[in-house]
C-alpha angles and dihedrals in degrees: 000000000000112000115233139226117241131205121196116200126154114171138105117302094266087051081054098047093044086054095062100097090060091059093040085051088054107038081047089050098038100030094176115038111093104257105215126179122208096208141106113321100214089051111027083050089082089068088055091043085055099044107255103109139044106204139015126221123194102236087196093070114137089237101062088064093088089059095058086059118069106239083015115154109265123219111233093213087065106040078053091057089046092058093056095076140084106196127018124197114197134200104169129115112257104147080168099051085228091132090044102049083045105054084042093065088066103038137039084206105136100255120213120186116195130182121286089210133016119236108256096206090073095055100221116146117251099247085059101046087046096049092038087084089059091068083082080069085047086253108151137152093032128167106280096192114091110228131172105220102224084058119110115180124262117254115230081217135070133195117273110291098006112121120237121242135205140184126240119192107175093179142074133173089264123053087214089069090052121107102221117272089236088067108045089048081059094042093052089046085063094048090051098041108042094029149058087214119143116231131210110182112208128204160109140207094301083075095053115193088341098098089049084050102053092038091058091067090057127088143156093057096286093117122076107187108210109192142165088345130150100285084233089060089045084055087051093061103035082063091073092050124105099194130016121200118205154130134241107306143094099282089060091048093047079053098052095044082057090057092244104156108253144217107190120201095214125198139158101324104111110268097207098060106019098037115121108251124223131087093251084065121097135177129203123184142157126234089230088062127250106308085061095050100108129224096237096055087058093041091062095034072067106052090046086052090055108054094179092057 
């Protein structure tokens, strides 16, 4: 049996989508052996859904615990599946080397442990920080830019009488990101008003009542709320979108690795290390930080976005 690469990678769903280089750069430089990633199934899964990886492990299995002891049981179902591989890749934070030396006491794989977060105070961007690691394979130069390969890029054109459609995701993980509701109700209202723009509102329980809110000012049909739905069915239909709006989250990232043209709401992450990577991504901002970032200045970021408007 061919043994298989594994990448380990926990994290929100931004820290996952900013590691897929690093899966396209292995599955480019070893073709055949199964690529497997011990990781968050509703997350990592989208690895699997875009063809760069074959399996899909839960990270958050009870029997991984001991390896995160020194001198911790250690399942044998799981030293078994170790062993089983020739490389590991690891992500997770382990300052003490406790799950490395664990998981090397079951396996000779070569065992590479790179870092679960950059440093932001180098300001390298996170693609960069996450593929660095894969030097040690004699990897460089690889593609920066994270893309799902089943992705094709959206096209900013329909065909002819064919509405246009664009995404709207008014949350993040962190209220701070967050452009204020008030806004994004008037924005919408534009939308709705001066355009015959589709609108899929995407969203969970990070947005609270937000997404209620702003769907109550839609009618006629024109508004598809997406909430709380498998993130590979939120790639699905992100696919038929011409335009996603978003801030700073992983939503936003998992639009612009499918290639989706994006408007980024950008507030106080650091740019030079979080922000999503591609030509078909912009950001707009305001010196004064997100809450004075008018209506008006996104409205017409999105005409100029849609050349056909």
């Amino acid at each position: 049996m061919q043994r298989k690469i594994l990448v380990i990678r926990g994290g929100a769903i931004g820290d996952f989508i900013l590691t897929l280089p690093v899966l396209a750069a292995l599955r480019a430089r070893f073709p055949q052996p199964p690529l497997e990633v011990l990781g968050y199934p509703h997350i990592a899964g989208l690895a699997q859904w875009g063809g760069l990886a074959d399996a899909v492990r839960p990270i958050e299995s009870r029997a991984l615990a001991g390896f995160f002891v020194r001198g911790g049981q250690l399942q044998l179902e799981l030293c078994e599946y170790f062993a089983s591989c020739s490389l590991i890749v690891s992500y997770l934070y382990d300052p003490d080397g406790v799950f490395q030396d664990n998981v090397l006491s079951c396996t000779s794989a070569q065992f590479i442990a790179g870092p679960h977060r950059p440093n932001e105070a180098a300001g390298v961007h996170a693609t960069e920080v996450f593929l660095k690691p894969l030097e040690a394979l004699d990897i460089t130069g690889a593609d920066g830019v994270p893309r799902l390969s089943q992705a094709v890029p959206a096209p900013v054109s329909t065909p002819s009488g064919q509405p246009l459609r664009v995404a709207l995701h008014p949350g993040s993980g962190s209220e701070r990101k967050n452009w204020p509701a008030r806004h994004w109700q008037t924005l919408l209202q534009q939308i709705l008003a001066q355009s015959s723009w589709q609108v899929t509102l995407v969203g969970g329980e990070a947005e609270g009542d937000r997404l209620e809110q702003l769907a109550a000012l839609a009618g006629g049909g024109r508004l598809t709320l997406l909430r709380n739905r498998p993130l590979t069915e939120v790639a699905e239909q992100l696919t038929g979108c011409q335009l996603f709006v978003g801030h700073d989250s992983g939503i936003t990232h998992l639009a612009a690795a499918l290639g989706v043209p994006s408007l980024v709401l950008w507030g106080p992450s650091v740019e030079a290390v979080w922000r999503p990577r591609g030509a078909h991504v912009h950001l707009v901002r305001h010196p004064q930080g997100l809450a004075a970032l008018p209506p008006t200045t996104v409205w017409e970021a999105l005409r100029r976005m849609m050349p056909d408007f």
